[in-house]
C-alpha positions in Angstrom: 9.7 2.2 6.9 10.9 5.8 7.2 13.1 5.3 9.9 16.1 2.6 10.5 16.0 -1.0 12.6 17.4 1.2 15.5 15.2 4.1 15.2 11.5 2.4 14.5 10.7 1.4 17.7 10.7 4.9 19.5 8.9 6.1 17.0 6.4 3.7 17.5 6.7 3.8 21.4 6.1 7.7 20.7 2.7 7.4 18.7 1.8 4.4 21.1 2.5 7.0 24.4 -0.2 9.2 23.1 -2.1 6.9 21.0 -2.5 8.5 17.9 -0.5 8.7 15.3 2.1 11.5 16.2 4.5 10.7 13.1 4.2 8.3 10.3 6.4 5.4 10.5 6.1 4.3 6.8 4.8 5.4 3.5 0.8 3.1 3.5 -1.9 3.3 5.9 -1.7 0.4 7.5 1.3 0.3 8.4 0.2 3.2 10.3 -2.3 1.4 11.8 -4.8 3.8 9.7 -7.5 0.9 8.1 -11.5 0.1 7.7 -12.1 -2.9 8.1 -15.1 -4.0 6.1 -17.9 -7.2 7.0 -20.9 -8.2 6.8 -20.9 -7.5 10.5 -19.6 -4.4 10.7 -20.4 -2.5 7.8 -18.9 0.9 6.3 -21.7 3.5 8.1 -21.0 7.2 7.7 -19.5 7.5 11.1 -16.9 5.1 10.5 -16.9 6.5 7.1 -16.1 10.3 8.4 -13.0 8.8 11.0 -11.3 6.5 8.3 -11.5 9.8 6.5 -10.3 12.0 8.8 -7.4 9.9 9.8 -6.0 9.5 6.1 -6.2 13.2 6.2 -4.5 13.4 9.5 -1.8 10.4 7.9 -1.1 12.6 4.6 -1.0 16.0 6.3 1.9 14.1 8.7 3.9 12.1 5.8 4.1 15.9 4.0 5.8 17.8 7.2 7.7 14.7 7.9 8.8 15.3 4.1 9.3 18.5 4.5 11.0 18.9 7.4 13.4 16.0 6.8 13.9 18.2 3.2 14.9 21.6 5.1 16.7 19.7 7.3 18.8 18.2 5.1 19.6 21.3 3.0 20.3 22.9 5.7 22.5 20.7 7.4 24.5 20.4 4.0 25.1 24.0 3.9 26.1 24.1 7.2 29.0 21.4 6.2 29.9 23.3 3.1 28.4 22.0 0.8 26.8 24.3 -1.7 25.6 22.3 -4.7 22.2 21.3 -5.6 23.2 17.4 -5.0 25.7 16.0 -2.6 27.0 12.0 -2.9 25.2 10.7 0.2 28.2 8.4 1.0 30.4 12.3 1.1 27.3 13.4 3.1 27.4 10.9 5.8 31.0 11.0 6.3 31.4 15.0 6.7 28.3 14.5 9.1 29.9 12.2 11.5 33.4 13.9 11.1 31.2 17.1 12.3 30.1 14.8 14.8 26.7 14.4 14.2 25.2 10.8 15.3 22.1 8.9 14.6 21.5 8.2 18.2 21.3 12.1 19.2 19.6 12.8 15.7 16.6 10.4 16.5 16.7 11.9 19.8 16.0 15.1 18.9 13.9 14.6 16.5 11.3 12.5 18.8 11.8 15.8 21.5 10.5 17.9 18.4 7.3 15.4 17.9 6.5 15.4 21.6 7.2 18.7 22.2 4.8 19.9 19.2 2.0 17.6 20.3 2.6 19.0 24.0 1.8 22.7 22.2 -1.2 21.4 20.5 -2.7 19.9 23.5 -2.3 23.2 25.1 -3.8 25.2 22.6 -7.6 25.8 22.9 
């Protein structure tokens, strides 16, 4: 997964709350609940086709922002703690980021009040 044991399940609550996928939880398909399932009884037509399509596409345009964002936000919160090298040890990373009082619990927060508040635009949006 993409997130921690603690963080997981509000992301999952999130996508669930609008059911869709609203951010990826993990780097395959189905663990994104983005599959075709294929059988004699229900065979690949070119609707099901098109969606299973259009949902991968929805999937990888999501895991490249999530990368993306979780980039920039890194760089910039390393800057923002001095940090002015092109790498930074992680284990000197996390400990100026608590000392400057950042915590995962308000992190995860925020970040979910991003997602929602993005998918609460697009809704709007004609």
């Amino acid at each position: 997964p993409y997130f921690c044991r603690p963080c997981l399940p509000q992301v999952i609550g999130l996508n669930r709350s609008y059911g869709m996928l609203v951010c990826p939880v993990a780097p395959h398909s189905i663990a994104n609940q983005v599959a075709a399932s294929l059988s004699p009884d229900h065979p690949m037509t070119e609707v099901r086709f098109t969606a299973f399509r259009d949902q991968l596409r929805s999937l990888f345009d999501a895991q490249s922002s999530l990368a993306d964002r979780t980039g920039h936000r890194l760089v910039t919160r390393a800057r923002s703690l001095g940090f002015t090298d092109d790498s930074v040890a992680i284990d000197e990373f996390m400990i100026a980021s608590a000392s400057a009082g950042f915590r995962p619990d308000a992190e995860i927060a925020a970040f979910l009040q991003w997602l929602h508040d993005g998918v609460e635009r697009q809704m709007l949006e004609p």
